[in-house]
DSSP file (Angstrom, degrees, kcal/mol; ACC not computed):
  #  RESIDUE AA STRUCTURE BP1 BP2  ACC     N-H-->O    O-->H-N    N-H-->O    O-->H-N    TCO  KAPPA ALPHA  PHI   PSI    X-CA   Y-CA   Z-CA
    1    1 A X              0   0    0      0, 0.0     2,-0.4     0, 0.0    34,-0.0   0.000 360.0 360.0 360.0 132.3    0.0    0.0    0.0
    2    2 A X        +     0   0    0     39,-0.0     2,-0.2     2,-0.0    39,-0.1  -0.915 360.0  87.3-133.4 152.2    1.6    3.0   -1.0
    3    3 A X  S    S-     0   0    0     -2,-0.4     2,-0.3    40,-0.1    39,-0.2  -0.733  70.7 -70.8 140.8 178.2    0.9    7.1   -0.4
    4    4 A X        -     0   0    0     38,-0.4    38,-0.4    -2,-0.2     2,-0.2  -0.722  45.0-129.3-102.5 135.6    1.6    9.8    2.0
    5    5 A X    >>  -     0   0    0     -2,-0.3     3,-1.3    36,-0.3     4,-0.6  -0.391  37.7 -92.7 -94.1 167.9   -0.2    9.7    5.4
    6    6 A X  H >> S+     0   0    0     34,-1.1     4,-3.3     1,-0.3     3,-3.2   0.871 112.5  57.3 -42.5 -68.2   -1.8   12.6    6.5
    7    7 A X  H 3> S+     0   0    0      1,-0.3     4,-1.8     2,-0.3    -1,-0.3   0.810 106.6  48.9 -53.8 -25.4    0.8   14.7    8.6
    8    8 A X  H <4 S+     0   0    0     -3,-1.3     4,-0.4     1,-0.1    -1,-0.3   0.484 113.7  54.7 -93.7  22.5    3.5   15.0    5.8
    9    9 A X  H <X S+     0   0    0     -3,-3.2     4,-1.6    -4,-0.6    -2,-0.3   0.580 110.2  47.4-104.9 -34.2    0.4   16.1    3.6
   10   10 A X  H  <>S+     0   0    0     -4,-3.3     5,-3.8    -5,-0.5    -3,-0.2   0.900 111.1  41.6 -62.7 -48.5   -0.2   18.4    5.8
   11   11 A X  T  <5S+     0   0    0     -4,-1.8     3,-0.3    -5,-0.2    -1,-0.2   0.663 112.7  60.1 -82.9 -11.2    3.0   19.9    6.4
   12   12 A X  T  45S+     0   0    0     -4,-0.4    -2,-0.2     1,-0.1    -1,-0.2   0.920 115.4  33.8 -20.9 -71.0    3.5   19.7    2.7
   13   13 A X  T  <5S-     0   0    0     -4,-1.6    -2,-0.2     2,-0.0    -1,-0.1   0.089 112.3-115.3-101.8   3.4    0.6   21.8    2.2
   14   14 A X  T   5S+     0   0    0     -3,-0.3    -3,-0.2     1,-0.2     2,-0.2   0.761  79.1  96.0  50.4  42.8    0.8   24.1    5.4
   15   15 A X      < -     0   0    0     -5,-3.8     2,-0.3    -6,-0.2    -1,-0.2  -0.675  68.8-110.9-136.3-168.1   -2.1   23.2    7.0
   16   16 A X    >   -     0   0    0     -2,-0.2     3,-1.1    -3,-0.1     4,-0.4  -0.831  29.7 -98.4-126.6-173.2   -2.9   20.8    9.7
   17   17 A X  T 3  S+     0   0    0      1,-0.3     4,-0.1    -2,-0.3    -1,-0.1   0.207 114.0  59.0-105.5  47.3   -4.6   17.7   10.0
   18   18 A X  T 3> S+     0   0    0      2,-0.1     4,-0.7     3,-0.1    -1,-0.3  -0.081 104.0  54.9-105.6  19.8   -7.6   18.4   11.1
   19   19 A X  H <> S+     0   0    0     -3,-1.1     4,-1.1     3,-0.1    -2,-0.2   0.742 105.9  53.9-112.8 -19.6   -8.1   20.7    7.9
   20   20 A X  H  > S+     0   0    0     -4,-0.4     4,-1.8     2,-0.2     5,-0.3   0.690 114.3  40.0 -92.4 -35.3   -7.3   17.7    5.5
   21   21 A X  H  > S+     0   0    0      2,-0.2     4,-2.1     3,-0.1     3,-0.2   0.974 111.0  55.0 -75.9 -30.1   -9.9   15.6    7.2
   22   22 A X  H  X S+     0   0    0     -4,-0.7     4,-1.5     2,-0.3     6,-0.2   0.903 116.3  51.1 -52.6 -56.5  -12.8   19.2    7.6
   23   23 A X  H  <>S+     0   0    0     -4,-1.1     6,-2.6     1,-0.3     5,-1.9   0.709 109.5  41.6 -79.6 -17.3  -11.8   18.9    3.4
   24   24 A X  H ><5S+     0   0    0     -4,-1.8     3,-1.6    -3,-0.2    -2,-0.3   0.882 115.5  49.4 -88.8 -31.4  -12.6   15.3    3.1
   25   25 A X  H 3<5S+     0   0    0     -4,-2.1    -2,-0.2    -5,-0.3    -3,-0.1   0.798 111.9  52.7 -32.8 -44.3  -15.8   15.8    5.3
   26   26 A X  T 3<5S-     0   0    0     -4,-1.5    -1,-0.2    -5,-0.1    -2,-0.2   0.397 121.6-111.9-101.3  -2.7  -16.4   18.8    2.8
   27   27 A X  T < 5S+     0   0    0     -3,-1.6    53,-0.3     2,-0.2    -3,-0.2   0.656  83.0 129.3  72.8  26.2  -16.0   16.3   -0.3
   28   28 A X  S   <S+     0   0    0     -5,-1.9    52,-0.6    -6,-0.2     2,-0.4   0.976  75.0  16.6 -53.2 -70.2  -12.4   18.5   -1.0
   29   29 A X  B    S-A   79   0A   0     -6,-2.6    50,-0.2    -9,-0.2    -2,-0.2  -0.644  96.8 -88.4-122.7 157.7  -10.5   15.5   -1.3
   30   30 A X        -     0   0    0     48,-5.7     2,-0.8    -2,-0.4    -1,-0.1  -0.226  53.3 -96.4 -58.2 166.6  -11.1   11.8   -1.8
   31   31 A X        -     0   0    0     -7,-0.1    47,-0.1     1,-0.1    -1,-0.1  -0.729  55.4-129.4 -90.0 120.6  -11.7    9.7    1.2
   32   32 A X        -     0   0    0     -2,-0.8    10,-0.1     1,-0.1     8,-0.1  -0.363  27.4 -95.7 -85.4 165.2   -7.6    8.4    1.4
   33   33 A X        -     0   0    0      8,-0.3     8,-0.9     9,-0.1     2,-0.3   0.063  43.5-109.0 -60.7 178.6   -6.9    4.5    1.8
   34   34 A X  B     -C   40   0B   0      6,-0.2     4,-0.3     7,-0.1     6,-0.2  -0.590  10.9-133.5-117.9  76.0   -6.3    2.9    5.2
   35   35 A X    >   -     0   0    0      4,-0.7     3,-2.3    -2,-0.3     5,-0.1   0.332  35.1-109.9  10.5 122.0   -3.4    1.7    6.7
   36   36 A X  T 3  S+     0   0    0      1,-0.3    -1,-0.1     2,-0.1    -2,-0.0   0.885 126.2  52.0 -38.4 -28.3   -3.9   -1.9    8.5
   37   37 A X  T 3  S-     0   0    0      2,-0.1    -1,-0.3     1,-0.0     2,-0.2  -0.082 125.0-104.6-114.1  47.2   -3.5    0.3   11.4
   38   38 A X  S <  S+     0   0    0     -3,-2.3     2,-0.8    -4,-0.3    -2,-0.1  -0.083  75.5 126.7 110.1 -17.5   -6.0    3.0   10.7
   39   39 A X        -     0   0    0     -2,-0.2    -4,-0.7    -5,-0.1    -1,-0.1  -0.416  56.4-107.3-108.0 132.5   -3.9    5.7    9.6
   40   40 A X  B     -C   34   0B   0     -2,-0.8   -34,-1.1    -6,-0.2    -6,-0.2   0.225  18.7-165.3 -22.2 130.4   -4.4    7.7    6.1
   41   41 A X        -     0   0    0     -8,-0.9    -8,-0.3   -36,-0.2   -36,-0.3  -0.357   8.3-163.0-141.7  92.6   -2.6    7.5    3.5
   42   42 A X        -     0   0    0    -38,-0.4   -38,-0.4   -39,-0.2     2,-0.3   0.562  27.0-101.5 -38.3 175.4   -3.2   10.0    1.4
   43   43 A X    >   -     0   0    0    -40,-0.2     3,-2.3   -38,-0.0     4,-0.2  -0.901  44.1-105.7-112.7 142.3   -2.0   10.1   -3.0
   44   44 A X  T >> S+     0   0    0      1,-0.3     3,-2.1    -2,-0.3     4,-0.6   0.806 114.8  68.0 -43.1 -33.5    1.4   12.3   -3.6
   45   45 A X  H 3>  +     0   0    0      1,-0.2     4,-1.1     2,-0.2    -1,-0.3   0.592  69.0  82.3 -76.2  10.8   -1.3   14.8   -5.1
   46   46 A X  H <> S+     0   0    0     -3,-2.3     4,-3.1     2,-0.2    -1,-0.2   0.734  83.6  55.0 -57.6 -30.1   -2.8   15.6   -2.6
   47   47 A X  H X> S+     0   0    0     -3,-2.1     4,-2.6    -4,-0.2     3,-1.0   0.963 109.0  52.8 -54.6 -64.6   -0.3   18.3   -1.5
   48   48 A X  H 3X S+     0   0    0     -4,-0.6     4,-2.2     1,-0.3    -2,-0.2   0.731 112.2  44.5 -60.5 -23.6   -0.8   19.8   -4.9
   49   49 A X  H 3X S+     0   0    0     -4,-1.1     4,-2.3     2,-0.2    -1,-0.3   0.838 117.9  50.5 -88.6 -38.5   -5.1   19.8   -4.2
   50   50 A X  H <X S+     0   0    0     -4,-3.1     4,-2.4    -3,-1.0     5,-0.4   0.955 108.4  41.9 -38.4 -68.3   -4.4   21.2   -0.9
   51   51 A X  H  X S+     0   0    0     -4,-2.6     4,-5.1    -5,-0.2    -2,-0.2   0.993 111.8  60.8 -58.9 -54.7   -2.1   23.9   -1.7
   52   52 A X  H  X S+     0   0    0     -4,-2.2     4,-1.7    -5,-0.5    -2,-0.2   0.894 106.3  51.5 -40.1 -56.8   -4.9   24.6   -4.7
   53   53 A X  H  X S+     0   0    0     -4,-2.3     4,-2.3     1,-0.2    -1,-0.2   0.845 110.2  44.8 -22.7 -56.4   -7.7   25.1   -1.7
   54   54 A X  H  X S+     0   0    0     -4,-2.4     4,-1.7     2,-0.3    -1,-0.2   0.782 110.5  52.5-108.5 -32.9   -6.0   27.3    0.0
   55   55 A X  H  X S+     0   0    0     -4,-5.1     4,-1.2    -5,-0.4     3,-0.3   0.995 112.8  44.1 -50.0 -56.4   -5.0   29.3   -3.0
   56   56 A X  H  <>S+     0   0    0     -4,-1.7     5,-1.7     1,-0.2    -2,-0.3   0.768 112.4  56.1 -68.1 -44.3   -8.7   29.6   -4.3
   57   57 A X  H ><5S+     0   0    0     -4,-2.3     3,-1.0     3,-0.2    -1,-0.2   0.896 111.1  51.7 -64.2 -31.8   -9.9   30.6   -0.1
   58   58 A X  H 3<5S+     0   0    0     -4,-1.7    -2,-0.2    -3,-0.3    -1,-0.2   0.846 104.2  47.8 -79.1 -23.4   -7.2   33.3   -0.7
   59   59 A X  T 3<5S-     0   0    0     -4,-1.2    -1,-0.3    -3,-0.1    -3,-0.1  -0.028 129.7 -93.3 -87.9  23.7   -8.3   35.0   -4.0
   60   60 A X  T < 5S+     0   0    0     -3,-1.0    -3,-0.2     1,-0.2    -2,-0.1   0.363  78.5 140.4 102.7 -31.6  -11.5   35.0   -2.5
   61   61 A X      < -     0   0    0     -5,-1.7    -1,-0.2     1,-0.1     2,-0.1  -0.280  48.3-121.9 -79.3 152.1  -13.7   31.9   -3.4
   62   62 A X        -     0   0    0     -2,-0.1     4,-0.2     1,-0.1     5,-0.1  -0.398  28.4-117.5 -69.0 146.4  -16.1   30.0   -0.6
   63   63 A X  S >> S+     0   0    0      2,-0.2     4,-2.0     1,-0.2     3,-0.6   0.743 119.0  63.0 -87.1  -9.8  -15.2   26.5   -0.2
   64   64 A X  H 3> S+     0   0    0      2,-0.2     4,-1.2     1,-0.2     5,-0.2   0.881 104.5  42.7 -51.1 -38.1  -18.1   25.8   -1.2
   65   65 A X  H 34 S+     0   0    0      2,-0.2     4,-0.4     3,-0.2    -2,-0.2   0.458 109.6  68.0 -71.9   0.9  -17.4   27.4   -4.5
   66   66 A X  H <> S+     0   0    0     -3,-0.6     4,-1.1    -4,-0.2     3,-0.4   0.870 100.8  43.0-107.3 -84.7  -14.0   25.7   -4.3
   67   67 A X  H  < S+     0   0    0     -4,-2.0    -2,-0.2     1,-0.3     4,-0.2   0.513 101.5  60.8 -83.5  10.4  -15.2   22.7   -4.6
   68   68 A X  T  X S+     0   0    0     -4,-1.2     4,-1.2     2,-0.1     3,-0.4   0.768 114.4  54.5 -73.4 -45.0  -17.9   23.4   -7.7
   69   69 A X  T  4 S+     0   0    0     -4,-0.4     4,-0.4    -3,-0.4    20,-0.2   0.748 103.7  43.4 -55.6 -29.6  -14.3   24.3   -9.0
   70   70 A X  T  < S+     0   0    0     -4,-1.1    -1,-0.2     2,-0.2    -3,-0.1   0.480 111.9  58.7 -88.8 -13.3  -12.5   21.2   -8.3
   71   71 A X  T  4 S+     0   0    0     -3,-0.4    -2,-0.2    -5,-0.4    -1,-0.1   0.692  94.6  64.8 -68.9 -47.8  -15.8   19.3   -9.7
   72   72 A X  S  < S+     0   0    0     -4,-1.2    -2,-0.2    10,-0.1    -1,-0.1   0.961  93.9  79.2 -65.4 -58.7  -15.2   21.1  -12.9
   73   73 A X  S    S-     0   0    0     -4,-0.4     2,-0.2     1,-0.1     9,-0.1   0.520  89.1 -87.4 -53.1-176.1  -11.6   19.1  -13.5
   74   74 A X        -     0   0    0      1,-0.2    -1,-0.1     7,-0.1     5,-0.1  -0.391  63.3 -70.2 -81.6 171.0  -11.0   15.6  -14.8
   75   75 A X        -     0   0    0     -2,-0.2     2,-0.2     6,-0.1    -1,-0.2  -0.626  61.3-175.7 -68.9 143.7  -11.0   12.9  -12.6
   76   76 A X  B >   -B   79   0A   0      3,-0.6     3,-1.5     4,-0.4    -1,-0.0  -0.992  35.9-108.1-134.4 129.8   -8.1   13.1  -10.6
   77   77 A X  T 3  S+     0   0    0     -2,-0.2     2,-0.2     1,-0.2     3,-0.0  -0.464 120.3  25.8 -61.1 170.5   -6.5   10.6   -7.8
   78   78 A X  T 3  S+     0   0    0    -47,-0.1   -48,-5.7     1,-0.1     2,-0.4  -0.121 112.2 100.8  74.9 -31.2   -7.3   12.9   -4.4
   79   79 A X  B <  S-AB  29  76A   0     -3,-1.5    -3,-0.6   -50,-0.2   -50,-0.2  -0.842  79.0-117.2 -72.4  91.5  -10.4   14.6   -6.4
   80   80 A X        -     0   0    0    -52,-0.6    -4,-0.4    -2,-0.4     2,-0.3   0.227  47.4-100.4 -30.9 166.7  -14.1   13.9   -6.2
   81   81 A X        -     0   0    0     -6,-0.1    -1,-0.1     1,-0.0     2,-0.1  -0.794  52.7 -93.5 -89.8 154.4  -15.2   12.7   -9.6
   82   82 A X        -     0   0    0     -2,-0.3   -10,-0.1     1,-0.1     3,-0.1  -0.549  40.1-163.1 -60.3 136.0  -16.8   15.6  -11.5
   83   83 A X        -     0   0    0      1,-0.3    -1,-0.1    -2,-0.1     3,-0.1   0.144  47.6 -13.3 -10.0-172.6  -20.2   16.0  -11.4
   84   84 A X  S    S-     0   0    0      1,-0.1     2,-0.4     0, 0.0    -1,-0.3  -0.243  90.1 -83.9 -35.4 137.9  -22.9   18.4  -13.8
   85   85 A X        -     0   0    0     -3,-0.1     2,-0.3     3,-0.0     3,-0.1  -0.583  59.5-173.1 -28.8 120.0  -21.1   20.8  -16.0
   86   86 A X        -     0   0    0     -2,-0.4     0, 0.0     1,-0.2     0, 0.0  -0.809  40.0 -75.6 -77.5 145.8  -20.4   23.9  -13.9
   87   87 A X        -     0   0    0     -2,-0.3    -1,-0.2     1,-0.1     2,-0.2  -0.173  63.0-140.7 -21.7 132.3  -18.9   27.6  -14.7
   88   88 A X     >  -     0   0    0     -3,-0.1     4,-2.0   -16,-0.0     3,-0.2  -0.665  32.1 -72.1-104.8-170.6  -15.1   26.6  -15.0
   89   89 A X  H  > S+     0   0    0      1,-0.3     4,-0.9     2,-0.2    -2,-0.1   0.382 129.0  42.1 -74.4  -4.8  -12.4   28.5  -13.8
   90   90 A X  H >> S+     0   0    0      2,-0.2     4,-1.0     3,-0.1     3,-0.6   0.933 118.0  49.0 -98.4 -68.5  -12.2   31.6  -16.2
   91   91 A X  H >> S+     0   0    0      1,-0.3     3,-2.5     2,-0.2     4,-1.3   0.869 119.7  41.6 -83.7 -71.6  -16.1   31.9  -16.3
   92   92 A X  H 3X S+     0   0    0     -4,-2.0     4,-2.1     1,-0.3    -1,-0.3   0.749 118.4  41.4 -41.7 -50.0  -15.8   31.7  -12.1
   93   93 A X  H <X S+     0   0    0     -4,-0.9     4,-4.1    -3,-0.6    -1,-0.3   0.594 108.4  57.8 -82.0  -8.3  -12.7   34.0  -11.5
   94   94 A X  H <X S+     0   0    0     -3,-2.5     4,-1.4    -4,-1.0    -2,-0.2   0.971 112.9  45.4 -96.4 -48.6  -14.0   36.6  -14.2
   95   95 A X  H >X S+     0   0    0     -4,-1.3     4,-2.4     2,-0.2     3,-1.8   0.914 115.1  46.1 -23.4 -85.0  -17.5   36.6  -11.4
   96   96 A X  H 3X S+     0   0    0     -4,-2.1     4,-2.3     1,-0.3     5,-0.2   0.925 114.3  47.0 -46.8 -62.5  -15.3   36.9   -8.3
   97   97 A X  H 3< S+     0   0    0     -4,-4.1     4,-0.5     2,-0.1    -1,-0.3   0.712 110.4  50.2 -68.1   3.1  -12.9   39.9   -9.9
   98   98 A X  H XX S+     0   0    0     -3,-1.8     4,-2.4    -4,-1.4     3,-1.0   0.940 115.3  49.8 -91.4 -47.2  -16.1   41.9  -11.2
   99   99 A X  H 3X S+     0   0    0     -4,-2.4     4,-2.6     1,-0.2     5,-0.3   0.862 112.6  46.4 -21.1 -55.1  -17.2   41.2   -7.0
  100  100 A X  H 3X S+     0   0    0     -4,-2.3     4,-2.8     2,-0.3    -1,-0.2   0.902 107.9  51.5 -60.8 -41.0  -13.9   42.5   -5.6
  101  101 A X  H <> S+     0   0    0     -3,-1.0     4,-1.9    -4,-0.5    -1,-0.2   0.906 107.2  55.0 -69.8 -47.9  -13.8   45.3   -7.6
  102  102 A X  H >X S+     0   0    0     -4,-2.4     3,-2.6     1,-0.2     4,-1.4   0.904 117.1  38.9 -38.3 -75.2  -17.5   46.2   -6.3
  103  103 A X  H 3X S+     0   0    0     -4,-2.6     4,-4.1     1,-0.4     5,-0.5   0.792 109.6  56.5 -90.5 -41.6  -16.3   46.0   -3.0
  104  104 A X  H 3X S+     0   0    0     -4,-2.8     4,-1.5    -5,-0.3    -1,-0.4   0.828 112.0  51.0 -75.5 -14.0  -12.9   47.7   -3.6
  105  105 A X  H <X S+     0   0    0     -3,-2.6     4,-4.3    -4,-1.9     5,-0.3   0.950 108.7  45.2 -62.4 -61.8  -15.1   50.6   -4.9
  106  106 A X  H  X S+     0   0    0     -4,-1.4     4,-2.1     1,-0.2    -2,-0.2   0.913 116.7  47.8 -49.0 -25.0  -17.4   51.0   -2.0
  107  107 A X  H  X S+     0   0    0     -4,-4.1     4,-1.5    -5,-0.3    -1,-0.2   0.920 108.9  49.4 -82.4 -29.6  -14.5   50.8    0.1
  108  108 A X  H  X S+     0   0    0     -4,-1.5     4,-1.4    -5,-0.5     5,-0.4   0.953 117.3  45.9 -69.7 -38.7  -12.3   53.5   -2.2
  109  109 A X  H >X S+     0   0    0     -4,-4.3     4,-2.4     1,-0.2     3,-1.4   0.984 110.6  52.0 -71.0 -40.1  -15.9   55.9   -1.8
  110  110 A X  H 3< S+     0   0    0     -4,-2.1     4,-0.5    -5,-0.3    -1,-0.2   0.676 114.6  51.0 -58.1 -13.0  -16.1   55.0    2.5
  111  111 A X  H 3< S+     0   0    0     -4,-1.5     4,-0.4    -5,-0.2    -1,-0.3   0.646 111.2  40.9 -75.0 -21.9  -12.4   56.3    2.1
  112  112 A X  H <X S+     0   0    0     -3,-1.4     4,-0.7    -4,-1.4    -2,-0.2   0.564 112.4  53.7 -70.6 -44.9  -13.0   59.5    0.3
  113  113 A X  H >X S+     0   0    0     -4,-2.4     3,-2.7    -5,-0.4     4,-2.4   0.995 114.8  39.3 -95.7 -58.1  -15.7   60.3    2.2
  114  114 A X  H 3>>S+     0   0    0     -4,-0.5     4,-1.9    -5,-0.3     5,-0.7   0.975 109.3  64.7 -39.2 -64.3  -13.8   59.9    5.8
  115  115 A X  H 3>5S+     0   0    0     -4,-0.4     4,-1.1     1,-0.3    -1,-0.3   0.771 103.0  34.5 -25.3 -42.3  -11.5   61.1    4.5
  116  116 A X  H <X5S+     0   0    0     -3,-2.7     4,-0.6    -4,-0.7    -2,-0.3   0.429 112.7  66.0-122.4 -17.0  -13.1   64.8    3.7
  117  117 A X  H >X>S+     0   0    0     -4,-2.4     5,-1.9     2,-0.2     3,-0.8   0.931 108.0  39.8 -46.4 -55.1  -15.1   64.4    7.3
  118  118 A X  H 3<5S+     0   0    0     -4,-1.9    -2,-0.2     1,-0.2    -3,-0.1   0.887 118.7  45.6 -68.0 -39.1  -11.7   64.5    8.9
  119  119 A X  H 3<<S+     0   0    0     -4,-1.1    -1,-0.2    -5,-0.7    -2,-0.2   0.713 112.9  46.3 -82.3   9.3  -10.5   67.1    6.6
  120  120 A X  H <<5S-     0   0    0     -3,-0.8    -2,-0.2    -4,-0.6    -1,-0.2   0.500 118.7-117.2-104.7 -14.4  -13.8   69.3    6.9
  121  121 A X  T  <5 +     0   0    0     -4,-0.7     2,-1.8     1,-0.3     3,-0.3   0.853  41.6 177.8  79.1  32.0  -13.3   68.5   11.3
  122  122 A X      < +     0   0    0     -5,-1.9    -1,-0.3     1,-0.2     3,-0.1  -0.632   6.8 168.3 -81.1  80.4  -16.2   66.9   11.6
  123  123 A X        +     0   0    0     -2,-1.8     2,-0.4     1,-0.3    -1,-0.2   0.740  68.5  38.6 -78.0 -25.8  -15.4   66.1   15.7
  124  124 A X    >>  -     0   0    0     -3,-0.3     4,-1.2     1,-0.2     3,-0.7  -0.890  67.0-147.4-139.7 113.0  -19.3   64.8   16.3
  125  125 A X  H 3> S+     0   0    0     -2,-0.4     4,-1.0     1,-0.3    -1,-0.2   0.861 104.4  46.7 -72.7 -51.8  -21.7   62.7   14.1
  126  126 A X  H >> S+     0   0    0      1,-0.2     3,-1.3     2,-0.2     4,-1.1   0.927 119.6  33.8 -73.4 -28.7  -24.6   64.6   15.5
  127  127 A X  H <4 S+     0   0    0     -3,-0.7    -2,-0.2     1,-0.3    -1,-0.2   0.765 116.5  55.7 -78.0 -36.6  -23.3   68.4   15.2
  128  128 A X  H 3< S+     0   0    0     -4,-1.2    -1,-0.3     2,-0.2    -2,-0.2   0.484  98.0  63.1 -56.6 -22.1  -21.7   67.5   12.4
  129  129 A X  H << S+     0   0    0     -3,-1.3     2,-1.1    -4,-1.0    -2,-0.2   0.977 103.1  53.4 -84.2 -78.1  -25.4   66.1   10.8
  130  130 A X  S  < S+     0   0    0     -4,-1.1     2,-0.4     2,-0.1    -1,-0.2   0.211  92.8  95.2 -70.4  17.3  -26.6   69.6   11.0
  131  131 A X        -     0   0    0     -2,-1.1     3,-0.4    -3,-0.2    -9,-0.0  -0.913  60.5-151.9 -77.8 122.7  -23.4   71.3    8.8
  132  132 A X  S    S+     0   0    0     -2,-0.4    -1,-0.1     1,-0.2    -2,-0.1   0.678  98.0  62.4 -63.9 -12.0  -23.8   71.8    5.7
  133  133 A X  S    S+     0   0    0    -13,-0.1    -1,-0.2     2,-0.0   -11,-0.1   0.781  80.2 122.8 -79.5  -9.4  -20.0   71.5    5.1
  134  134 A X        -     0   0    0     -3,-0.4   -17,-0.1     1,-0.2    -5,-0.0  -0.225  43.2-174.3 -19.4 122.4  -20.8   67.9    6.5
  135  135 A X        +     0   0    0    -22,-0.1    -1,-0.2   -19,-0.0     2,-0.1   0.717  54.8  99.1 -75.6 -35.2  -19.7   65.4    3.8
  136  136 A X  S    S-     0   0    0      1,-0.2     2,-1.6    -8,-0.1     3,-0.2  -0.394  81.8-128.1 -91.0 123.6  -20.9   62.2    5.3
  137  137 A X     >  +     0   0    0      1,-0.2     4,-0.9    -2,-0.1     3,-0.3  -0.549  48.0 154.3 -95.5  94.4  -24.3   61.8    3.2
  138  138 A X  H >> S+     0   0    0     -2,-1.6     4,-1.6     1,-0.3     3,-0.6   0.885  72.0  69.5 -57.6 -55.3  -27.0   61.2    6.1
  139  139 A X  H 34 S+     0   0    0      1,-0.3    -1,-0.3     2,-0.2    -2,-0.1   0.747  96.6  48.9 -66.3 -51.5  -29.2   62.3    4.4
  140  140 A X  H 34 S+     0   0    0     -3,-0.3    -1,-0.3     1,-0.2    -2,-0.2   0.957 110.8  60.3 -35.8 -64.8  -28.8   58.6    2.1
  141  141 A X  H << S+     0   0    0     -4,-0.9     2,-0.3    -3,-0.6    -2,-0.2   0.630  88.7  93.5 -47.5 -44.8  -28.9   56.9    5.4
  142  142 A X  S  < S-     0   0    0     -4,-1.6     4,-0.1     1,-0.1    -4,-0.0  -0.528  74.1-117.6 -81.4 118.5  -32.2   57.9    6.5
  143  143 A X        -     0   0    0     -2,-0.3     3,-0.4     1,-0.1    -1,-0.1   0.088  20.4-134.1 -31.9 139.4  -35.2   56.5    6.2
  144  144 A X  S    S+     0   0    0      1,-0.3     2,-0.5     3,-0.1    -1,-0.1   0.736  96.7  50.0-103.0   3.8  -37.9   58.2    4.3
  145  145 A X  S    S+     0   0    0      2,-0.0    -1,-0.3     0, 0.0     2,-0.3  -0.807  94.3  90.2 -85.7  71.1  -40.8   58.0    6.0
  146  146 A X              0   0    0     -2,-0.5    -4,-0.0    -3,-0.4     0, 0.0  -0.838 360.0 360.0-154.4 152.4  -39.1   59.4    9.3
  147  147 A X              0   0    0     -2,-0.3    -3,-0.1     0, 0.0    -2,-0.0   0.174 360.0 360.0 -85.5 360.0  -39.0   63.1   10.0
């Protein structure tokens, strides 16, 4: 019986092993062989599907969405077998950078806008409400049935 048991995949892949087992739980990785004495032993790719996870958590993606991604491949040892067609990875990542961007826009106007509070001296939300040099648009905020 041959393959890598679970702690050198782990430390391979910089994680530990309760995160390799959370990912077989999570249908990440194949369910690894068994040792007569119980303990995993894992196929050399497994590093490389590991390290892929943890790439894909970092750029953003769910692990659920992680693993509609890893679904998309061929069969692979370590790999669920694919399922339905899904979005593959161009169709997926092009989704996630028009998301990011949203966000890195609201965050660039909530930076602007602080920004020109602090430089307008805007010490106190409520005195500051009733300025017109106020930047911070309350006025957005507020509900419009309320007075």
């Amino acid at each position: 019986m041959t393959g890598v048991r679970s702690g050198e995949v782990a430390h391979a892949a910089g994680v530990n092993q309760q995160t390799l087992r959370y990912y077989e739980r999570r249908g990440l990785l194949a369910e690894p062989l068994r040792t007569p004495g119980g303990h995993r032993l894992y196929p050399a790719e497994a590093v490389t599907v590991v390290r892929v996870i943890k790439a894909a958590q970092r750029l953003g993606f769910s692990l659920g969405e992680v693993a509609e991604l890893v679904e998309t491949g061929l069969p692979r040892p370590g790999l669920p077998r694919p399922g339905l067609p899904r979005p593959g990875l161009r169709q997926r990542a092009a989704a996630k950078l028009a998301e990011v961007e949203g966000k890195i826009a609201d965050l660039t106007l909530i930076a602007d806008t602080l920004r020109t509070a602090l430089d307008a001296g805007c010490d106190d939300l409520i005195e500051c409400a009733s300025e017109p040099r106020c930047p911070i648009p309350f006025t957005i905020l507020a509900e419009p049935d309320m007075p």
